[in-house]
C-alpha positions as CSV (number, residue, x, y, z in Angstrom):
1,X,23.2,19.2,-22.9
2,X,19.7,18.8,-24.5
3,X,18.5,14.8,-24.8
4,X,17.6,14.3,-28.1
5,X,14.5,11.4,-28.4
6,X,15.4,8.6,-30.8
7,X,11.8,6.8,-32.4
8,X,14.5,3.8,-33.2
9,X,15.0,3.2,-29.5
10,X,11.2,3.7,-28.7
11,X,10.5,0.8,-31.4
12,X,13.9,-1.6,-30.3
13,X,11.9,-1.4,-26.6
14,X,9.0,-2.2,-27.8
15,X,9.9,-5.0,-29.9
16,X,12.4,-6.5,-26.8
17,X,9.2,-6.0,-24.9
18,X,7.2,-8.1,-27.0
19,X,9.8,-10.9,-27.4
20,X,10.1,-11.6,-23.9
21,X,6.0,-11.5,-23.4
22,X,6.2,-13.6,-26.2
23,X,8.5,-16.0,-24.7
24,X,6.6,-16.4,-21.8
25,X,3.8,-16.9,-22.9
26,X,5.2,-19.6,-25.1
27,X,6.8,-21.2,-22.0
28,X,3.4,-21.1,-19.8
29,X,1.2,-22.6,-23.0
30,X,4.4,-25.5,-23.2
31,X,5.1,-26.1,-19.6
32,X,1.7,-25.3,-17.9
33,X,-1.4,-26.3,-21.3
34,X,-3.8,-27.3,-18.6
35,X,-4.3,-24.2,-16.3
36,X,-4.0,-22.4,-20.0
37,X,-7.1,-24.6,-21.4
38,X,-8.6,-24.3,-18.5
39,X,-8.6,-20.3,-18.5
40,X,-9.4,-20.7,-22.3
41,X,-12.5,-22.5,-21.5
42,X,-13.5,-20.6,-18.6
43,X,-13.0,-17.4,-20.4
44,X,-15.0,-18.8,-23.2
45,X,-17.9,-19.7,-20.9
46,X,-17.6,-16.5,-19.3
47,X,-18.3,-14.8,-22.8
48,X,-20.8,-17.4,-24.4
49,X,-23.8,-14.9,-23.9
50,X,-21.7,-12.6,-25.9
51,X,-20.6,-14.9,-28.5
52,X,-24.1,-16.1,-28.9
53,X,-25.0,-12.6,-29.5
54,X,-22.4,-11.9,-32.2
55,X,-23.6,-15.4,-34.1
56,X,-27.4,-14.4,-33.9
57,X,-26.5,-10.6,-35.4
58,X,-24.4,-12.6,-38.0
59,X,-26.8,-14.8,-38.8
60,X,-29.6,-12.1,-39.3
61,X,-27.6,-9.3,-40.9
62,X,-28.5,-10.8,-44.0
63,X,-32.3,-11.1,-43.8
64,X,-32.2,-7.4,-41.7
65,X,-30.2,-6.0,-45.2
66,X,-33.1,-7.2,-47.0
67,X,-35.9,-6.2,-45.5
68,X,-34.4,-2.5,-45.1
69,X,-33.5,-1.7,-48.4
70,X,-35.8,-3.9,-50.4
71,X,-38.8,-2.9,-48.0
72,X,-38.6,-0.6,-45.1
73,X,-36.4,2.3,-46.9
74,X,-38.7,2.2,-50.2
75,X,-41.1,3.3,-47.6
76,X,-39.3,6.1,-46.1
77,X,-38.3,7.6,-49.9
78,X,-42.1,7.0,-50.9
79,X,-43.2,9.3,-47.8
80,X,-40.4,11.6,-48.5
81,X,-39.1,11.6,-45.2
82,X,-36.2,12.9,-44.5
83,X,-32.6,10.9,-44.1
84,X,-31.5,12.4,-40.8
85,X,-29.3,10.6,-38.4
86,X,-32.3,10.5,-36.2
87,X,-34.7,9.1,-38.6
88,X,-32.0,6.3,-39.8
89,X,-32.0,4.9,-36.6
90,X,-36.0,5.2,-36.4
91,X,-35.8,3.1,-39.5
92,X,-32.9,0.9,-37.6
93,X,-35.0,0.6,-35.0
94,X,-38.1,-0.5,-37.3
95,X,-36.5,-2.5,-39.6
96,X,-34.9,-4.3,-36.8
97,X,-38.5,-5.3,-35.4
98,X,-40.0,-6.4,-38.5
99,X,-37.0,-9.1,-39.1
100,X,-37.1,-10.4,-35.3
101,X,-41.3,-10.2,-35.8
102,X,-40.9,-12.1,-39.6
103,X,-37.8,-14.7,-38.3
104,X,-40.4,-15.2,-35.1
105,X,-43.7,-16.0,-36.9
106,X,-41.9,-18.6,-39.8
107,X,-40.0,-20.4,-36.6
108,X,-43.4,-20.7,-34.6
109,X,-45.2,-21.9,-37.8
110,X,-42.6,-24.2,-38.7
111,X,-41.7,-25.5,-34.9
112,X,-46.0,-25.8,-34.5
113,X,-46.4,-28.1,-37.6
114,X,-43.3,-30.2,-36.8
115,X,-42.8,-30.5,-33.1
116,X,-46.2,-32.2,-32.2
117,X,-46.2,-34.2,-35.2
118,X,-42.6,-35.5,-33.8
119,X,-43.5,-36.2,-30.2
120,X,-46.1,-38.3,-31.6
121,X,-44.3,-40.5,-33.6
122,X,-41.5,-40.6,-30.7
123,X,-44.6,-41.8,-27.9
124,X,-45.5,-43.9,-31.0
125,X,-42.2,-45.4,-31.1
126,X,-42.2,-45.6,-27.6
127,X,-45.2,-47.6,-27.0
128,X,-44.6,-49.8,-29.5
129,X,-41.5,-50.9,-29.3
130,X,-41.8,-53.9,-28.0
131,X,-44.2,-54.8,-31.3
132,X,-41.4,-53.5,-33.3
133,X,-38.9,-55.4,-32.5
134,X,-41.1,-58.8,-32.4
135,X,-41.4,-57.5,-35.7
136,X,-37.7,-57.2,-36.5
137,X,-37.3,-60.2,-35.2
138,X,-39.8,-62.4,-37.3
139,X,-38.3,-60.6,-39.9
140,X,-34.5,-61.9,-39.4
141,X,-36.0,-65.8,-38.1
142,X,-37.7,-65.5,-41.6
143,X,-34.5,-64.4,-43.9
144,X,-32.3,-66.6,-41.6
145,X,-34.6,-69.7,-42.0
146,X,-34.4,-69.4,-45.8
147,X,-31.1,-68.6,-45.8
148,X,-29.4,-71.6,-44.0
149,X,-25.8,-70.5,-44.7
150,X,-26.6,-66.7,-43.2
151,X,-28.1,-68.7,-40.5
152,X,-24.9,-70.7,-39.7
153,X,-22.9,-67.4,-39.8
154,X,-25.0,-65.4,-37.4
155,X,-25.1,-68.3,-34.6
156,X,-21.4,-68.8,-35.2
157,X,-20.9,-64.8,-34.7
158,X,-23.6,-64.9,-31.1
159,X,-21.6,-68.2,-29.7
160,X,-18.6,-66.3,-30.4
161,X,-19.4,-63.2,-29.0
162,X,-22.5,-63.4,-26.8
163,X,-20.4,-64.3,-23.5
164,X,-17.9,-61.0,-24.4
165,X,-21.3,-58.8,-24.6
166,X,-23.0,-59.8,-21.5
167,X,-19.4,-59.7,-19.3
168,X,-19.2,-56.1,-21.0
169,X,-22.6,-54.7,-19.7
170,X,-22.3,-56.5,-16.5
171,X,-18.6,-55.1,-15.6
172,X,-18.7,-51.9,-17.8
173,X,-22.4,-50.3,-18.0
174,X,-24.1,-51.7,-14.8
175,X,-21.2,-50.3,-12.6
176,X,-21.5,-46.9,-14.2
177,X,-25.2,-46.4,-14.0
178,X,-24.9,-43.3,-11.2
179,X,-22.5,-41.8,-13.5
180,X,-24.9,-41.3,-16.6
181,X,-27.4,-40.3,-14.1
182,X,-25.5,-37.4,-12.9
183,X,-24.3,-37.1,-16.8
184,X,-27.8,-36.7,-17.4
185,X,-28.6,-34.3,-14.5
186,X,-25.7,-32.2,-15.9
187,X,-26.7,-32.4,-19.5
188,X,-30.0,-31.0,-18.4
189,X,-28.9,-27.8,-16.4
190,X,-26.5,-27.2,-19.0
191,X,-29.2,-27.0,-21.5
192,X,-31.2,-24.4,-19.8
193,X,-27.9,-22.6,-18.9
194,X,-27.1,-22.5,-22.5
195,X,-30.9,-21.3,-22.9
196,X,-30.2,-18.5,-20.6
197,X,-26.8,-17.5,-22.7
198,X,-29.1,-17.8,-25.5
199,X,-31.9,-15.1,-24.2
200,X,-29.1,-12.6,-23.5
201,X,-27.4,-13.2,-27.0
202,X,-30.5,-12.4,-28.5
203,X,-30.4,-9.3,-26.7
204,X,-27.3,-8.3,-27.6
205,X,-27.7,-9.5,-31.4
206,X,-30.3,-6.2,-31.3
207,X,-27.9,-3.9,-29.9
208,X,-25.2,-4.8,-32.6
209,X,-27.6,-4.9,-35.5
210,X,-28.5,-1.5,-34.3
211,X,-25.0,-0.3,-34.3
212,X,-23.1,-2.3,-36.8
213,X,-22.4,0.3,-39.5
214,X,-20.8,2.2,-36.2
215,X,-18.6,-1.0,-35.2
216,X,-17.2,-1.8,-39.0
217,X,-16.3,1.7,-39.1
218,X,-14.5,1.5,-35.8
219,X,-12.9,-1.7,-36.8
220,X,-11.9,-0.3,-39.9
221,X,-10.4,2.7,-38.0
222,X,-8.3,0.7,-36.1
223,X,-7.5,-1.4,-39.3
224,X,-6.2,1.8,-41.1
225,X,-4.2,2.9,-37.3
226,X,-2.5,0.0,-37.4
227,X,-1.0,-0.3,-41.1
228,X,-0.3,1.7,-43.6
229,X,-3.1,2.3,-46.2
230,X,-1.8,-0.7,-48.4
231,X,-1.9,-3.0,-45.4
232,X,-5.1,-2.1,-44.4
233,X,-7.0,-2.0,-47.1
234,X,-5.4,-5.6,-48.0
235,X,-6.9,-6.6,-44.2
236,X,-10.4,-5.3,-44.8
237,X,-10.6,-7.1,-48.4
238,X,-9.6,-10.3,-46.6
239,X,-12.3,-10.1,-43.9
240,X,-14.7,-9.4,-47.1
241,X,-13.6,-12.5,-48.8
242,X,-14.2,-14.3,-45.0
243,X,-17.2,-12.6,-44.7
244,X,-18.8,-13.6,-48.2
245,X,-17.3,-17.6,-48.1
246,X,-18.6,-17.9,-44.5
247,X,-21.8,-16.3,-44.7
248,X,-22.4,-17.5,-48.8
249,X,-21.5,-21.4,-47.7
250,X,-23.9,-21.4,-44.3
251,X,-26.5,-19.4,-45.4
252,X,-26.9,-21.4,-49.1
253,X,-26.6,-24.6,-46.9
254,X,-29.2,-23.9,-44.5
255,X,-31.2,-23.4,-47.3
256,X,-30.0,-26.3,-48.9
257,X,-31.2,-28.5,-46.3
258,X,-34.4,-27.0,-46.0
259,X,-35.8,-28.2,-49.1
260,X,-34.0,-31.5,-49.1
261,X,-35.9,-31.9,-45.2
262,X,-39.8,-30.8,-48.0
263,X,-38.3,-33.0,-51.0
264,X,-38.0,-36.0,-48.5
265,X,-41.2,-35.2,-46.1
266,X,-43.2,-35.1,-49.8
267,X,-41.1,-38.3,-51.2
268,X,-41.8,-40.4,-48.0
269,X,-45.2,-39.1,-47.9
270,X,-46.5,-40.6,-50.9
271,X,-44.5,-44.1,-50.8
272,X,-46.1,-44.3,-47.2
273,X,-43.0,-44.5,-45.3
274,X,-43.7,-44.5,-41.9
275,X,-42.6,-41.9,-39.5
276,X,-42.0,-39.7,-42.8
277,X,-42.0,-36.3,-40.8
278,X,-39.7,-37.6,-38.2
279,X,-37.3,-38.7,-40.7
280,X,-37.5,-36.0,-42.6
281,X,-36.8,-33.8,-40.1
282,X,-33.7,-36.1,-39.2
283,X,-32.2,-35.9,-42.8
284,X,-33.2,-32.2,-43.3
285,X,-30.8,-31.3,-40.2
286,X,-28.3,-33.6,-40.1
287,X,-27.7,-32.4,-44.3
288,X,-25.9,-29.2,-43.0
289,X,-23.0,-31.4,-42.2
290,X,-21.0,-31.3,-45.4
291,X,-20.1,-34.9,-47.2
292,X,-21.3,-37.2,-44.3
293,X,-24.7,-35.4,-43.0
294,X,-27.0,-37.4,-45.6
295,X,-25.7,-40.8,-44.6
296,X,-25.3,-39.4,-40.6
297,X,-29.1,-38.9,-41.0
298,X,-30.1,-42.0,-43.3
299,X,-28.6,-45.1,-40.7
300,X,-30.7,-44.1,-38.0
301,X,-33.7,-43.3,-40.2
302,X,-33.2,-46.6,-42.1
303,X,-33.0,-48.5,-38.5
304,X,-36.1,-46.5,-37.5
305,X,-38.4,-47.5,-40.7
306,X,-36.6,-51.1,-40.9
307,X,-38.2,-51.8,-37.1
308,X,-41.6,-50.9,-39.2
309,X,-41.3,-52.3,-42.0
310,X,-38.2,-53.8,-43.6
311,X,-39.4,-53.8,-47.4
312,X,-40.1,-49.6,-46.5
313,X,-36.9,-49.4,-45.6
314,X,-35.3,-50.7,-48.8
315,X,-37.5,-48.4,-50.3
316,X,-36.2,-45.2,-47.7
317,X,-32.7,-46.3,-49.0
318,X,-33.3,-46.2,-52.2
319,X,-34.9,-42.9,-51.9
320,X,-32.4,-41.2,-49.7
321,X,-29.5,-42.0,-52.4
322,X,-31.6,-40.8,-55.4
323,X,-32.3,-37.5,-53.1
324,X,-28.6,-37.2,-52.2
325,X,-27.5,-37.5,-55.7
326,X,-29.9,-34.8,-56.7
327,X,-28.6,-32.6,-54.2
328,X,-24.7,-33.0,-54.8
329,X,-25.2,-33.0,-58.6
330,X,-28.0,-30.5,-59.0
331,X,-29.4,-28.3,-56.1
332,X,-26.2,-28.1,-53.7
333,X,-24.1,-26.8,-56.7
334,X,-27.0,-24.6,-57.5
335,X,-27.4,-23.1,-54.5
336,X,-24.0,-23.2,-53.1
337,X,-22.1,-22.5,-56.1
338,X,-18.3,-22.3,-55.8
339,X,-18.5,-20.4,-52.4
340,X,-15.7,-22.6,-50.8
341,X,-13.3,-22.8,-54.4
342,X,-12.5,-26.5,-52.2
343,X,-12.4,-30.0,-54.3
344,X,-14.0,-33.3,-53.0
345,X,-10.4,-34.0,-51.0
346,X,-10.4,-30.8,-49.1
347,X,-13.9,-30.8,-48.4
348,X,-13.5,-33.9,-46.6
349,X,-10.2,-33.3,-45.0
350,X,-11.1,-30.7,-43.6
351,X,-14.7,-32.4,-42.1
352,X,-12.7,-35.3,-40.8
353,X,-10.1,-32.5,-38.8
354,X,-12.1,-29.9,-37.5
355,X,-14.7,-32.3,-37.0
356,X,-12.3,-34.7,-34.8
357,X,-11.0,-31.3,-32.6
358,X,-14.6,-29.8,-32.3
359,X,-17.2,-32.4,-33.0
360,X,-20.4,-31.8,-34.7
361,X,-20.4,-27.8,-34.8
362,X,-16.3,-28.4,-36.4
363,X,-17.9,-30.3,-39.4
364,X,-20.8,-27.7,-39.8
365,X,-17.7,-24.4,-40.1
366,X,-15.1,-26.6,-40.7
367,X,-15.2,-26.2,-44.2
368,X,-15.5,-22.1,-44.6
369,X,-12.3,-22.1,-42.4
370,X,-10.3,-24.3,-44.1
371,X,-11.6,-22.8,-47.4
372,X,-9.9,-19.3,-46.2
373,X,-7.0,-21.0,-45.0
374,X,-6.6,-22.8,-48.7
375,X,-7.4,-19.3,-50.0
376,X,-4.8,-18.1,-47.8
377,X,-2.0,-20.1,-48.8
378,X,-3.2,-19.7,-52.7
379,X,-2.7,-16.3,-52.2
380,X,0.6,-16.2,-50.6
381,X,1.8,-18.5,-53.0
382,X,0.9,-17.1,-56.5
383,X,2.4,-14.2,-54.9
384,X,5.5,-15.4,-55.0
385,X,5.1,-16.8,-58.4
386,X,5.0,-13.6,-59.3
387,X,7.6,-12.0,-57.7
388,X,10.1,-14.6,-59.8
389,X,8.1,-13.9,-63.0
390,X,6.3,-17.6,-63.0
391,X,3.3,-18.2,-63.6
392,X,0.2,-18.8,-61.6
393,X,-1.8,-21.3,-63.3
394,X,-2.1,-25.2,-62.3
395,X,-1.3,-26.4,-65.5
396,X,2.2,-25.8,-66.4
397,X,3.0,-27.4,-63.2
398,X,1.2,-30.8,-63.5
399,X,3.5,-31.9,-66.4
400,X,7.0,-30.2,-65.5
401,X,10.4,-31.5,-65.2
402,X,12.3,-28.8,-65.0
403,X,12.2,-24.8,-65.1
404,X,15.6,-23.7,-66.9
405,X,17.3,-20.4,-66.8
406,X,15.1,-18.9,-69.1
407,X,11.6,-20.0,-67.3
408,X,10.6,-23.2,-70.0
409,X,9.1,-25.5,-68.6
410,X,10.4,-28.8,-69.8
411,X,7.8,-32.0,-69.6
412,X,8.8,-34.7,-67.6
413,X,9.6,-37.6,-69.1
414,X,10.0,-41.1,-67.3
415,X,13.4,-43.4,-68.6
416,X,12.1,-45.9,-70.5
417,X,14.2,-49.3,-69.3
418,X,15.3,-51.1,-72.5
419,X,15.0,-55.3,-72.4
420,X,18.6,-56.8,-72.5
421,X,18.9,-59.7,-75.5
422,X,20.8,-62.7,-74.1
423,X,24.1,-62.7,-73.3
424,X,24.1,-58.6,-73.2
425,X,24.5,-56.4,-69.8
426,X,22.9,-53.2,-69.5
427,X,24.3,-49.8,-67.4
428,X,22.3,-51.2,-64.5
429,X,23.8,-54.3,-64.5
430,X,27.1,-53.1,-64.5
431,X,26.7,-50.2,-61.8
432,X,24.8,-53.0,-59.7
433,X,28.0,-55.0,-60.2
């Protein structure tokens, strides 16, 4: 008798195969979510080199795009050379130095006017500090002496809560001192460690610009291996739109907060605020956070100048919201566009969540991922809209009370109570009796 091979029993194996691993796994990750965070994060230290290296070639695809077909392949046409797969990479190869060489030379000119300028003002801050806050102090004695109600309130608020304070530091902070020592120590080696992971990401960021045509194309092989043609090229226009919201949203707000860092510097420059590169600096970084980056960036600024001079910093504040409103209304739209497709809600629901799970670098990407999420769900959704023939658009939906047999939509309208005369019962009335 000859056996005869079934592909149905191959593909019931399989899928038994994968329930069960399935269900294992499910059972370890409920029953055991330490050791399984704890391989996550050892696995993820393991790889950081690597995932440094994938960011950096991210990061610089762009600018390496540019520079090869605006600049470096004009070249090759111009001297007629000829597009062999050895001259490509050549050109690779070149095009590849020229980017690292031009990202290089703007980060050492930019880090070389800023970096001495803010060790300055932090010794400056450092060594007179004590002047400072004599100065802050004067300041409040003065407000609080003309102010006699403010200055029952504040003696009121340092009876009450002066003796809590001092038991605080003396049975919660002094205690713990060795601790933030050695949180210190560890802070430190960690930063050159994550130097180190940097140096070999930047190594690797060559090797993938190098080859990155090569590993699309394999990842697009495996996309086409693994679904039918339909299915994969749905997949590969997905990562596209990923691609384009990620890379359109960080890229436009790096850029974003560049020029809001020179409009302040230039601002605080000419009103004389003190410390104006320092604080500049401070708003231009902490502006890549979405939403909450200007005012992240402002407090400690505004505490910074107000230990100056406390009319300055009514002036900083003032000028840090006229700067912020110019960049939501004018230049972040400008620049950014609609690259996320997210309203005001979403863009702060989804800083306050990812930024809550993964701190400061969550509220940076937190927003591109939720925006392909919500693109996700929009997709999935209008989808099936259209499968029962409804349509796709926001509108109809806002006012609707029902959807009949025949697709109207019928408006909503709210009963309209009817005021009883004297003496007279209504239906309510006599269902509530």
């Amino acid at each position: 008798m000859k056996f005869r091979f079934d592909k149905k029993y191959l593909y019931w194996g399989i899928t038994a195969f994968l329930v069960i691993a399935a269900s294992i796994l499910f059972y370890y990750i409920l029953f055991h979510s330490s050791r399984f965070s704890n391989s996550i994060h050892a696995f993820i230290r393991i790889a950081m080199p690597i995932i440094d290296g994938f960011v950096l070639a991210y990061l610089i695809a762009p600018v390496l795009n540019q520079i090869e077909g605006k600049v470096i392949k004009p070249l090759y046409l111009k001297a007629k050379v000829p597009m062999t797969p050895k001259n490509k990479r050549r050109m690779r190869g070149f095009s590849i130095l020229v980017t690292i060489v031009l990202i290089l030379i703007v980060l050492y000119e930019f880090f070389s006017l800023v970096i001495p300028e803010v060790i300055r003002s932090i010794q400056s801050i450092i060594f007179q500090f004590p002047v400072y806050v004599n100065n802050l102090t004067a300041w409040a004695l003065g407000l609080m002496k003309n102010n006699p109600e403010l200055e029952k309130v504040v003696d009121d608020l340092l009876d009450r809560y002066s003796a809590r304070i001092l038991e605080y530091f003396n049975t919660n902070l002094l205690p713990h001192i060795n601790d933030l020592i050695k949180t210190l120590s560890l802070s430190v080696i960690g930063i050159f460690k994550a130097m180190w992971n940097f140096i070999i990401g930047f190594i690797i960021s060559i090797y993938l610009l190098g080859s990155k045509e090569k590993f699309a194309g394999q990842a697009k092989k495996i996309a086409y291996a693994l679904f039918d043609r339909k299915g994969g090229n749905e997949l590969i226009t997905n990562f596209r739109f990923i691609h384009s919201t990620f890379i359109g949203f960080i890229g436009g707000k790096i850029i974003d907060s560049i020029i809001i860092g020179v409009i302040c510097f230039i601002c605080t420059s000419i009103i004389d605020t003190p410390y104006a590169l320092l604080v500049s600096v401070i708003v231009g970084v902490t502006n890549v956070i979405p939403f909450f980056g200007p005012y992240i960036g402002a407090i400690p600024s505004t505490f910074l100048v107000l230990m100056v001079d406390p009319k300055q910093a009514l002036y900083f504040v003032i000028l840090i919201l006229i700067i912020q409103q110019f960049d939501g209304n004018i230049l972040g739209p400008k620049i950014l566009g609609d690259s996320t497709g997210l309203s005001g809600f979403w863009v702060i629901f989804a800083i306050t969540i990812f930024g809550g799970l993964f701190g400061v670098l969550g509220m940076v990407v937190g927003v591109p991922i939720f925006a392909v999420f919500y693109a996700g769900v929009k997709s999935v959704v209008n989808r099936l809209l259209r499968k029962k023939e409804l349509p796709t658009q926001i509108q109809p939906y806002m006012t609707v009370g029902q959807i009949n047999e025949e697709k109207v939509f019928t408006e909503y309208v709210p009963p309209v109570k009817k005021r009883k005369k004297h003496g007279e019962t209504t239906s309510a009335d006599t269902a509530e009796k």
